[in-house]
N, CA, C and O atoms as a DFTB+ gen file, in Angstrom:
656 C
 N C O
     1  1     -45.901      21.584      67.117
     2  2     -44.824      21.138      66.271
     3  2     -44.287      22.334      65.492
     4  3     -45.129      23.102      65.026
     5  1     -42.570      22.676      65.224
     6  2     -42.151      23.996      65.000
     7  2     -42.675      23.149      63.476
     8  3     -42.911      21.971      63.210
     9  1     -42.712      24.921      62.391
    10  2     -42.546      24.381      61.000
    11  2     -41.365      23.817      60.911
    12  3     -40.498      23.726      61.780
    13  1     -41.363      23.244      59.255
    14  2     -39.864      22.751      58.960
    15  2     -38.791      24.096      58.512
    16  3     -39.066      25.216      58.082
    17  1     -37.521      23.466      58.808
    18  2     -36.871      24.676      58.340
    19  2     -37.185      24.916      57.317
    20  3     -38.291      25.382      57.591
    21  1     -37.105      24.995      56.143
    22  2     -37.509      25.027      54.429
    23  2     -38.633      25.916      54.703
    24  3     -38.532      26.889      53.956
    25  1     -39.732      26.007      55.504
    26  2     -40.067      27.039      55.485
    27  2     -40.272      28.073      55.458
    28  3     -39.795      28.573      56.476
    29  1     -40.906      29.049      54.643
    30  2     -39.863      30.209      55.112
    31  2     -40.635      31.047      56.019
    32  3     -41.865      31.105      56.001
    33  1     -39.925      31.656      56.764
    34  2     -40.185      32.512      57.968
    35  2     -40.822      33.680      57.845
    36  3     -40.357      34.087      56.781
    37  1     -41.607      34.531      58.234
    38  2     -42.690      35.750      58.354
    39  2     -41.392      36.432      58.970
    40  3     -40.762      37.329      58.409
    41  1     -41.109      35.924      60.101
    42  2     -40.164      36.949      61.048
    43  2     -38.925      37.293      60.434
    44  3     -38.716      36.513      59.504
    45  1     -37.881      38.257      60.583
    46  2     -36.903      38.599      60.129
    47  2     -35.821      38.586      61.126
    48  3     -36.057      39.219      62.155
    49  1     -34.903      38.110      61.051
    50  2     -33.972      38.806      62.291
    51  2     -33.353      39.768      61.863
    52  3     -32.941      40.033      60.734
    53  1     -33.256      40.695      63.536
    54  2     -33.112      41.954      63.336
    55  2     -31.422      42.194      62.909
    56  3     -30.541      41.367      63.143
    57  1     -31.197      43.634      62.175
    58  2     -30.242      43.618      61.552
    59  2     -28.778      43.675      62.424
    60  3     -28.545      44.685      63.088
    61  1     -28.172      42.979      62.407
    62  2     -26.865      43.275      63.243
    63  2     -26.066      44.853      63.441
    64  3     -25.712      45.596      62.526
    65  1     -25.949      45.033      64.597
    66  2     -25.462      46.280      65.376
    67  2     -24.398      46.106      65.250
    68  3     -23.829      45.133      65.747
    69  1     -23.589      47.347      64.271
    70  2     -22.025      47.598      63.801
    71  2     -21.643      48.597      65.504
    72  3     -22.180      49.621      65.925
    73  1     -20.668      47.853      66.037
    74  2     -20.093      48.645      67.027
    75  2     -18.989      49.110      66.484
    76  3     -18.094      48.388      66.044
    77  1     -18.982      50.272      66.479
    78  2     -18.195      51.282      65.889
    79  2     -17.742      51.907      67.245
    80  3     -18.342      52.273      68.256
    81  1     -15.796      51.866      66.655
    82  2     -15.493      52.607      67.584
    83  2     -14.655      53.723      67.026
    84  3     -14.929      54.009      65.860
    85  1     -13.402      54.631      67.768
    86  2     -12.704      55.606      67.060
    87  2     -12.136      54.852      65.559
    88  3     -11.547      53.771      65.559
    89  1     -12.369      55.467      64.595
    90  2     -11.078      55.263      63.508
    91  2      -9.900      54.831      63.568
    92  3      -9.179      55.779      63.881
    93  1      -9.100      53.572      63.387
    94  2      -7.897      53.454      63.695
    95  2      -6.660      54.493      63.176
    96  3      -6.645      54.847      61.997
    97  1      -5.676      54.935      64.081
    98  2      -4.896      56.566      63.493
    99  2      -4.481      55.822      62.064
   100  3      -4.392      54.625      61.791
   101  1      -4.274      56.957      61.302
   102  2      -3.349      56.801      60.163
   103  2      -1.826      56.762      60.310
   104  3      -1.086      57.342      61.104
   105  1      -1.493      55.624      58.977
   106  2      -0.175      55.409      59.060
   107  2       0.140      56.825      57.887
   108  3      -0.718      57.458      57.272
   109  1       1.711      57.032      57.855
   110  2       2.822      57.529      57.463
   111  2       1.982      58.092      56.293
   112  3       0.835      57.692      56.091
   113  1       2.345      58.658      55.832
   114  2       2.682      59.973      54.324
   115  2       3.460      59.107      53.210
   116  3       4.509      59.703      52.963
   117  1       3.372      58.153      52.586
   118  2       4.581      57.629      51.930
   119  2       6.002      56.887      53.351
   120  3       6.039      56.599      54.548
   121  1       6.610      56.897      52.546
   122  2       7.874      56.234      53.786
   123  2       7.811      57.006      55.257
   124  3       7.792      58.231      55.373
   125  1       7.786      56.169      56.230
   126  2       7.466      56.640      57.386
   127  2       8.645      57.906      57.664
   128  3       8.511      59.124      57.785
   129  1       9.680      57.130      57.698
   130  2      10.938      58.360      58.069
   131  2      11.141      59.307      57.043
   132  3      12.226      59.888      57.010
   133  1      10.327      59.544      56.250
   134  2      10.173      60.869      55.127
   135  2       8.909      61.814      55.436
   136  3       8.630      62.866      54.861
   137  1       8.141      61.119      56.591
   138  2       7.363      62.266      56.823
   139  2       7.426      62.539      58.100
   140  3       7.422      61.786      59.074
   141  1       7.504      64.073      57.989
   142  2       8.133      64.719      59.510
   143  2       6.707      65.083      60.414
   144  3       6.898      65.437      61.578
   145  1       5.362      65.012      59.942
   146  2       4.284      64.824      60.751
   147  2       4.051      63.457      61.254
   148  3       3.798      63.448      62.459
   149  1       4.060      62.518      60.793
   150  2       4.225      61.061      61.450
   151  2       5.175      60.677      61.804
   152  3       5.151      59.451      61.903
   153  1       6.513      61.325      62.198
   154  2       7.690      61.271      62.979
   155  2       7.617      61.514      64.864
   156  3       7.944      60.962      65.914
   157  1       6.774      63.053      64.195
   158  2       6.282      63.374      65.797
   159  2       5.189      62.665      66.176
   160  3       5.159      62.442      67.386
   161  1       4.405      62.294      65.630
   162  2       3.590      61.004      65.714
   163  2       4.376      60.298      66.918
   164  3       4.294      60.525      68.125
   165  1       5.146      59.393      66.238
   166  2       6.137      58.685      67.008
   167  2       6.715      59.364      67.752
   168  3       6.400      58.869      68.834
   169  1       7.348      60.161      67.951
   170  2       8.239      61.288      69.166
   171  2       7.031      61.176      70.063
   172  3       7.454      60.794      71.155
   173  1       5.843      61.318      70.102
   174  2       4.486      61.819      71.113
   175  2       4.428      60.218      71.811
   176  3       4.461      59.947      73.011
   177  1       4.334      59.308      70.693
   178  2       3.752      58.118      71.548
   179  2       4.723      57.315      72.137
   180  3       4.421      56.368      72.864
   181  1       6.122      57.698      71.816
   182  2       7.076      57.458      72.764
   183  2       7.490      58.078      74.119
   184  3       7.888      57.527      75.145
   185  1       7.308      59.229      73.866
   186  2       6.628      60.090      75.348
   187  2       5.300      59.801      75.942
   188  3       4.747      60.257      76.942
   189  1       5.095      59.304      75.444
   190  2       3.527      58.536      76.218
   191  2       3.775      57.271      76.662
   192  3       3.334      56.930      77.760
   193  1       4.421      56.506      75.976
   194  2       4.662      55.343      76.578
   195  2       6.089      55.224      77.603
   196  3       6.449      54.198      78.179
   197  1       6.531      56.091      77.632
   198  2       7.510      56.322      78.644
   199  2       6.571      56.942      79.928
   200  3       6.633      56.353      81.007
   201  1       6.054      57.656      79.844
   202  2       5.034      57.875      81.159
   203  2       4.190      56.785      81.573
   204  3       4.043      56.657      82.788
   205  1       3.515      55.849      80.693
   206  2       2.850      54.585      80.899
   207  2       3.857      53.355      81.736
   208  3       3.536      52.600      82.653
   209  1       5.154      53.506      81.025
   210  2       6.037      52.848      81.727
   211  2       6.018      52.596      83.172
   212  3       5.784      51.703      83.986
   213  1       6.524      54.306      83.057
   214  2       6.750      54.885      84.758
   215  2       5.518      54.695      85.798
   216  3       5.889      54.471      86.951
   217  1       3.966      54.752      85.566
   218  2       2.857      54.631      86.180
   219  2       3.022      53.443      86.437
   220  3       2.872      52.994      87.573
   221  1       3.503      52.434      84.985
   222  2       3.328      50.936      85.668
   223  2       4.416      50.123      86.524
   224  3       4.467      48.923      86.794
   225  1       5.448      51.409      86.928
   226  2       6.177      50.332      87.723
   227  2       5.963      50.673      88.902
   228  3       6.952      50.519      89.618
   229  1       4.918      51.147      89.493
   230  2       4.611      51.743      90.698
   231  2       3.954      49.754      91.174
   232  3       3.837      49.230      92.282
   233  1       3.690      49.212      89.830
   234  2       3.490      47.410      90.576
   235  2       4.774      46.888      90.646
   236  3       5.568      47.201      89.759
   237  1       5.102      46.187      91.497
   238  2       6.568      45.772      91.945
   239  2       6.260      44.464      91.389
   240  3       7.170      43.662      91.598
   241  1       4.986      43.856      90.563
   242  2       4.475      42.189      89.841
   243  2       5.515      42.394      88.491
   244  3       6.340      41.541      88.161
   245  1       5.312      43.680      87.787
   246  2       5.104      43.703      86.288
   247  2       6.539      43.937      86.511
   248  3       6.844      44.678      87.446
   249  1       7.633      43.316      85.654
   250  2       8.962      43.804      84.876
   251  2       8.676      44.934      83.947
   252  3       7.601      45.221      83.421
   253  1       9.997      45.609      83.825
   254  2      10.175      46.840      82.976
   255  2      10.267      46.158      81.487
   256  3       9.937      46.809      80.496
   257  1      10.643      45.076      81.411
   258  2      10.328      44.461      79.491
   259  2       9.022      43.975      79.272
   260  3       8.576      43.796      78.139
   261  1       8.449      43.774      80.208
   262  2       6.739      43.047      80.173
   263  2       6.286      44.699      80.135
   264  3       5.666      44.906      79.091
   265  1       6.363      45.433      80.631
   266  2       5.634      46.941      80.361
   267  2       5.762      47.419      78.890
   268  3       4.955      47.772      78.030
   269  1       7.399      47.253      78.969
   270  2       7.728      47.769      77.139
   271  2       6.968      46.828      76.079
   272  3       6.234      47.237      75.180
   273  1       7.331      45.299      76.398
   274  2       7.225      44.637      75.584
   275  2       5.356      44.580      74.986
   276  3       4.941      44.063      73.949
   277  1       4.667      45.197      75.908
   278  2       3.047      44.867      75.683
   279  2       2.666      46.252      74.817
   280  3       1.605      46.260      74.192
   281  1       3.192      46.954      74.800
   282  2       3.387      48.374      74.518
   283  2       2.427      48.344      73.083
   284  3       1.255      48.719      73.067
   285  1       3.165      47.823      71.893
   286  2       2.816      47.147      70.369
   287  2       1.392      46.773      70.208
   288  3       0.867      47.246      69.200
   289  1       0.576      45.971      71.030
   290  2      -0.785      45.538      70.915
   291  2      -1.392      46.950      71.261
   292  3      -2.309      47.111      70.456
   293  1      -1.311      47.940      72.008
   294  2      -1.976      48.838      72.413
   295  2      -1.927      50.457      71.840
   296  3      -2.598      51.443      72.145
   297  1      -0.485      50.191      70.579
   298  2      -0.556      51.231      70.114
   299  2      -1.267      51.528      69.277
   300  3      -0.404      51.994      68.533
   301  1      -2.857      51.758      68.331
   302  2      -3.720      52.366      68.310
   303  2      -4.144      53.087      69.133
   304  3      -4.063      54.313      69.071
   305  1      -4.679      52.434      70.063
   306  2      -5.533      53.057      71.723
   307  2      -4.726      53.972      72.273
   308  3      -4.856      55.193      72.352
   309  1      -3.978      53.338      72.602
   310  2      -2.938      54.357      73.675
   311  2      -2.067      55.042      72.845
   312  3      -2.277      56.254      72.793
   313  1      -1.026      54.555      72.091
   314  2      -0.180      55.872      71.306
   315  2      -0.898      56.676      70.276
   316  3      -0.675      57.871      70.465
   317  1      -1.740      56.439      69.174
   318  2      -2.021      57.031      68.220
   319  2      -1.226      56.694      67.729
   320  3      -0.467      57.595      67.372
   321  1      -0.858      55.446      67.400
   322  2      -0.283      55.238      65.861
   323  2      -0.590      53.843      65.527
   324  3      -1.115      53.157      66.404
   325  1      -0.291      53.237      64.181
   326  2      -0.881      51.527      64.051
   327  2      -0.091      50.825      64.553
   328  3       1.018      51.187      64.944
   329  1      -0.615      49.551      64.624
   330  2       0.106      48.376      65.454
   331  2       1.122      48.446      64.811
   332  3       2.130      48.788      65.429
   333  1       1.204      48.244      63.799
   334  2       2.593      47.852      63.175
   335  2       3.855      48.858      63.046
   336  3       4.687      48.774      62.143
   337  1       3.872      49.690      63.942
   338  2       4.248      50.796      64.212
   339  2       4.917      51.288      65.756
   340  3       5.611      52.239      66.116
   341  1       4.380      50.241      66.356
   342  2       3.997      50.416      67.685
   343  2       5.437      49.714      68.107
   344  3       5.882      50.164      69.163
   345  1       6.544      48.319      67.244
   346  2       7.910      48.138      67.806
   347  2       8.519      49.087      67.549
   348  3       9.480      49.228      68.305
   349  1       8.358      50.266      66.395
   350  2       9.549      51.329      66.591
   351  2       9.306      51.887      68.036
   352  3      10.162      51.631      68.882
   353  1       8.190      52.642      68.393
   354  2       8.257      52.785      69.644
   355  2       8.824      52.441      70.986
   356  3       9.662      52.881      71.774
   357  1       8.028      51.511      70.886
   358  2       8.785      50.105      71.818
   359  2      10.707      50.291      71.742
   360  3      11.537      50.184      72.645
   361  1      10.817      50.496      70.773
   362  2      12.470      50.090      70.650
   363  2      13.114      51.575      71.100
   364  3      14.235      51.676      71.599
   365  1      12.305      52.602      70.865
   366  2      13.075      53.635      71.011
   367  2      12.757      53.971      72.853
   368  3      13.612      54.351      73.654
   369  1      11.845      53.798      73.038
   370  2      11.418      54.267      74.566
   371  2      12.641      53.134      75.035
   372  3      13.183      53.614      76.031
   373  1      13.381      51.582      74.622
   374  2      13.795      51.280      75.537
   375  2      15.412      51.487      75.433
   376  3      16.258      51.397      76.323
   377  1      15.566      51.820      73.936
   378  2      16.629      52.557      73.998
   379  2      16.779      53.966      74.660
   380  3      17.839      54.548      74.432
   381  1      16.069      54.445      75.266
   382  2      16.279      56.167      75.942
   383  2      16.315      55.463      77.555
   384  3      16.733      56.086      78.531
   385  1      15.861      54.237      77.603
   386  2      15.938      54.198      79.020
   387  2      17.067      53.535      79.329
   388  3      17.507      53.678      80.470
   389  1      17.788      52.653      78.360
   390  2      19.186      52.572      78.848
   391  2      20.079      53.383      78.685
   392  3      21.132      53.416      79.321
   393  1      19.847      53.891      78.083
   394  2      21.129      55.166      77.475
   395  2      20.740      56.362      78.815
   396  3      21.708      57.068      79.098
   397  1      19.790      56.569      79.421
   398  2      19.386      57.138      80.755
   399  2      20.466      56.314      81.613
   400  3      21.181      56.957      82.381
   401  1      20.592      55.147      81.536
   402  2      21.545      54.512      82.788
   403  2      22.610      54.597      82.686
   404  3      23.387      54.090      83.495
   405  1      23.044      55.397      81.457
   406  2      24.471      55.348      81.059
   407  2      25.484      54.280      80.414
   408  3      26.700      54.097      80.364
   409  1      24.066      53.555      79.855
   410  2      24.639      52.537      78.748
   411  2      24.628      52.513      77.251
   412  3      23.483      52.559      76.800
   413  1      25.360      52.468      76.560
   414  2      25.514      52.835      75.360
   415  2      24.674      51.840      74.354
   416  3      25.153      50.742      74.073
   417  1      23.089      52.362      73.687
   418  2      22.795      51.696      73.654
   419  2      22.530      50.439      72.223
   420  3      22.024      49.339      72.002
   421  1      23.241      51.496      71.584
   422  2      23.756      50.775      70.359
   423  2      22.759      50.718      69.282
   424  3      21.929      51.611      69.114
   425  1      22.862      49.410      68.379
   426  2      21.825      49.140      67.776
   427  2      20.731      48.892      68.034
   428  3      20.937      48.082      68.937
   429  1      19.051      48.991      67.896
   430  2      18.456      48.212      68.160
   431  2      17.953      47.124      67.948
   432  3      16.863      46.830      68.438
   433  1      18.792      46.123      67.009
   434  2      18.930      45.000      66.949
   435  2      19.991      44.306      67.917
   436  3      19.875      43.129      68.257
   437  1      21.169      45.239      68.387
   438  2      21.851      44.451      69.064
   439  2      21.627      44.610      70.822
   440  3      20.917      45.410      71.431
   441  1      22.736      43.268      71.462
   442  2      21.954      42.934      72.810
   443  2      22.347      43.873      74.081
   444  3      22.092      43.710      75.274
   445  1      23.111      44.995      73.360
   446  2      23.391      46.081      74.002
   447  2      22.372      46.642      75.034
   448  3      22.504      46.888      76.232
   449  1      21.270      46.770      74.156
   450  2      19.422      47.260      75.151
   451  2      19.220      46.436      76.026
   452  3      19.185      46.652      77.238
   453  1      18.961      44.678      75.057
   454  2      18.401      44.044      75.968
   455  2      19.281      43.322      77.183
   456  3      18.811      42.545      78.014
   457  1      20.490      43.702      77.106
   458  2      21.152      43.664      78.114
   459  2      21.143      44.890      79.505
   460  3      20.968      44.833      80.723
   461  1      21.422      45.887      78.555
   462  2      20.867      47.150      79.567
   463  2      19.565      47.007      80.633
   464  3      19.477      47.279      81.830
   465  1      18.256      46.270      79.332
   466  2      17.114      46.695      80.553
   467  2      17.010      45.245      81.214
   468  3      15.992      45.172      81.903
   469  1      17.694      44.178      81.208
   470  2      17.816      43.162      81.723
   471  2      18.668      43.606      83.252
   472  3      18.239      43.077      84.277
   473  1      19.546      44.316      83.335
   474  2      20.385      44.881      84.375
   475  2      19.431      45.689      84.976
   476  3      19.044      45.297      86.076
   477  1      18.977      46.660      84.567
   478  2      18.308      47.639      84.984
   479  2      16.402      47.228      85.851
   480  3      15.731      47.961      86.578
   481  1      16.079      45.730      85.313
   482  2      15.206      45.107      85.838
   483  2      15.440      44.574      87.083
   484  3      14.545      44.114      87.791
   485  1      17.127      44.631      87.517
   486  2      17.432      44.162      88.650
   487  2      17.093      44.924      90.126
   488  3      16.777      44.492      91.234
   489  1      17.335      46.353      89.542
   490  2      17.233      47.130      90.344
   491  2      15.894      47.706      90.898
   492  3      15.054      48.117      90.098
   493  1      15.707      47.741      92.003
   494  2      14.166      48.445      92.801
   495  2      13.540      49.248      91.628
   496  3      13.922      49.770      90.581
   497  1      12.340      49.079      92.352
   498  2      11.234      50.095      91.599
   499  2      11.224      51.434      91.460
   500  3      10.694      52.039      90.528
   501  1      11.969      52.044      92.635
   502  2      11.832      53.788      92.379
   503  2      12.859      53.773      91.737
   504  3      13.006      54.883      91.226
   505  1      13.721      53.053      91.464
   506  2      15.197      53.406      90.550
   507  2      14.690      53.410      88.937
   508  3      14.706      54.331      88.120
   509  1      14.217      51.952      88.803
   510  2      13.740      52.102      87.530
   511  2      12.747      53.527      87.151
   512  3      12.893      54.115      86.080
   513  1      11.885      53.904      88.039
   514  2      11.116      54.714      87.700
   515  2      11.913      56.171      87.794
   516  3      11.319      57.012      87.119
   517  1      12.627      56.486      88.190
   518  2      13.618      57.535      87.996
   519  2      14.382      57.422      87.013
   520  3      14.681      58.500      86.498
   521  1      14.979      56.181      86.380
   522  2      15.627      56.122      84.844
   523  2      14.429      56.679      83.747
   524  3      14.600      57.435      82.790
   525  1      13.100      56.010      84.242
   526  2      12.445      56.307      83.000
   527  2      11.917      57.345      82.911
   528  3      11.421      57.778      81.871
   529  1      11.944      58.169      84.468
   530  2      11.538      59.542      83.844
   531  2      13.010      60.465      83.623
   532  3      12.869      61.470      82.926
   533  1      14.034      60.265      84.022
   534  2      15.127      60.578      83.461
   535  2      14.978      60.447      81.381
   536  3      15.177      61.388      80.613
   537  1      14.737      59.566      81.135
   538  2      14.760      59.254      79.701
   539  2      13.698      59.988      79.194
   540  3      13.926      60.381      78.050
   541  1      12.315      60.402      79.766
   542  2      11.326      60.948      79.536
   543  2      11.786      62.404      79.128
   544  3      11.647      62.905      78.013
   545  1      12.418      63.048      80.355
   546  2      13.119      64.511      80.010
   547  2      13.690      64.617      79.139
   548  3      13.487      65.508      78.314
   549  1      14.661      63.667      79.038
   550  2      15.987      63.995      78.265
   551  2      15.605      63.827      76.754
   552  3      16.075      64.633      75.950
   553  1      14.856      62.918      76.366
   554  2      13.902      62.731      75.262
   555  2      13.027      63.859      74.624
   556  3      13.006      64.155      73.429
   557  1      12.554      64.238      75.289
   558  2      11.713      65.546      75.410
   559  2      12.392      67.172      75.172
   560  3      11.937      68.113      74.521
   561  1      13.575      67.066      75.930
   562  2      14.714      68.100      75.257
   563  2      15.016      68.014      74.011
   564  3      14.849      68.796      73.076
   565  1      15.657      66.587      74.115
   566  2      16.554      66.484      72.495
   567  2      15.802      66.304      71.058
   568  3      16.409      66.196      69.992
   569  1      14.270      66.289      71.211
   570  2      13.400      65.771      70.457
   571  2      13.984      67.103      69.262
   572  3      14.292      68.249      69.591
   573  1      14.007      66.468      67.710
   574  2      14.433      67.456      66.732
   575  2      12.760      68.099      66.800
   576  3      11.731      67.639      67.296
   577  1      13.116      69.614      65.907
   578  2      12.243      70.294      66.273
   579  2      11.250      69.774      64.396
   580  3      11.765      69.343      63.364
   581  1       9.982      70.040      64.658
   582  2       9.639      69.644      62.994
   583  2       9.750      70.989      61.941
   584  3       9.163      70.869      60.865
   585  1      10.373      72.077      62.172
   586  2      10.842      72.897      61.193
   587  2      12.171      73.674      61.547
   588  3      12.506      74.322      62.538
   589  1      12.651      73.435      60.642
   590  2      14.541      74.072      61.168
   591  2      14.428      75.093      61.048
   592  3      13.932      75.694      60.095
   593  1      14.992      75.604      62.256
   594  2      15.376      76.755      62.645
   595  2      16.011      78.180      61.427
   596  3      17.180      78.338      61.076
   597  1      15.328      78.661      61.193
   598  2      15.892      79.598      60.440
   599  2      16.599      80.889      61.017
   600  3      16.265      81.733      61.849
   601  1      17.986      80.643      60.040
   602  2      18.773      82.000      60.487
   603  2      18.294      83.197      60.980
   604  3      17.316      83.637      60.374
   605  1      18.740      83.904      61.987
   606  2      18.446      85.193      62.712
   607  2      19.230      85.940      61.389
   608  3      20.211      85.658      60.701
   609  1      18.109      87.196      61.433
   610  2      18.638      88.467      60.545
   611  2      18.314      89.489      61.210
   612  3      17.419      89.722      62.022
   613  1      19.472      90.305      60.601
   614  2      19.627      91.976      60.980
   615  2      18.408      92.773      60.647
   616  3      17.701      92.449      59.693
   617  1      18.154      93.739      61.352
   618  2      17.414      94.824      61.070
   619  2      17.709      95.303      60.105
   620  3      18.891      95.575      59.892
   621  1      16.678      95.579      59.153
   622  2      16.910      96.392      58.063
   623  2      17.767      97.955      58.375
   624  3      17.705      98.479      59.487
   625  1      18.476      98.519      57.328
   626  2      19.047      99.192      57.860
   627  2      18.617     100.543      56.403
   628  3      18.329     100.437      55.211
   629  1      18.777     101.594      57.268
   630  2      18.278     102.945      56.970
   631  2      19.081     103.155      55.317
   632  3      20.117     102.850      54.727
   633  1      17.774     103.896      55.102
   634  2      18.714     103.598      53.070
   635  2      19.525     105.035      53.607
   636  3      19.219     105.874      54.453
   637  1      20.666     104.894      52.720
   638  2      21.556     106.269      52.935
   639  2      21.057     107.204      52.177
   640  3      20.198     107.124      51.299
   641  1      21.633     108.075      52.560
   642  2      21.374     109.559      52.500
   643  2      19.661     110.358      52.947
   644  3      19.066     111.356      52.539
   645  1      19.403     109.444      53.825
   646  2      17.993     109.820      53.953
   647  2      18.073     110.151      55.784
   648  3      18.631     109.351      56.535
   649  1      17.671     110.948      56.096
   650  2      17.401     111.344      57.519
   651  2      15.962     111.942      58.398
   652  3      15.314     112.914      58.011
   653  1      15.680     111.240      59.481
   654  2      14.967     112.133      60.318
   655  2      14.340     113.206      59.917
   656  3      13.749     113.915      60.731
């Protein structure tokens, strides 16, 4: 016959195992678009998820908005940045891929995009995957740089009256 519960127990159970995994990345410096290290943050994991894109349309199952659209749950892991962080991404990778097709892509609130990648879902798989690495490059060029360019200057020039 077990004791009663009210009893109390000799045995202990053992202490629960903290599974620890990486640190989730850090958000922003103060306002996100005021800090130019968590900007490129975002510039990186939008170039990452534009290559993730492109790998995943090599499945002819998955749509190009089901690729973008899952993007958000996975940005810790995969972009380095927090979830809540993860629709700017999302919005900008799918604005570079219509504006790659030569559609203007407007706001990203308006249905300018989701019209774009709604069209652009029509089309075969190597097409899409050539827009998105089209957008990948072109992204990657135009990316602002994180310290401005400072003016070119002249060589100092020889004090006068002094020679050789």
């Amino acid at each position: 016959m077990p004791p009663p519960r009210w009893f109390p127990s000799h045995r202990q159970a053992p202490p629960p195992t903290a599974v620890s995994g990486p640190p989730p990345p850090s958000g922003p410096n103060g306002f996100w678009i005021t800090d130019p290290a968590f900007r490129d943050r975002l510039h990186s994991a939008t170039l990452t998820l534009l290559d993730i894109v492109e790998d995943c349309l090599n499945d002819d199952d998955v749509p190009l908005t089901e690729v973008l659209g899952g993007a958000r749950h996975h940005a810790e892991h995969l972009l380095g940045v927090p979830s809540t962080y993860g629709v700017l991404v999302e919005a900008e990778a799918a604005a570079q891929i219509v504006q790659a097709a030569g559609i203007d892509a407007g706001s990203p609130f308006g249905l300018a995009i989701a019209q774009g990648l709604s069209g652009i879902e029509q089309l075969p798989a190597q097409q899409q995957q050539q827009l998105v690495r089209a957008a990948a490059r072109r992204y990657a060029i135009t990316a602002p740089s994180r310290s401005p360019a400072a003016p070119a200057t002249a060589p100092p020039r020889p004090a006068p009256g002094r020679s050789r």
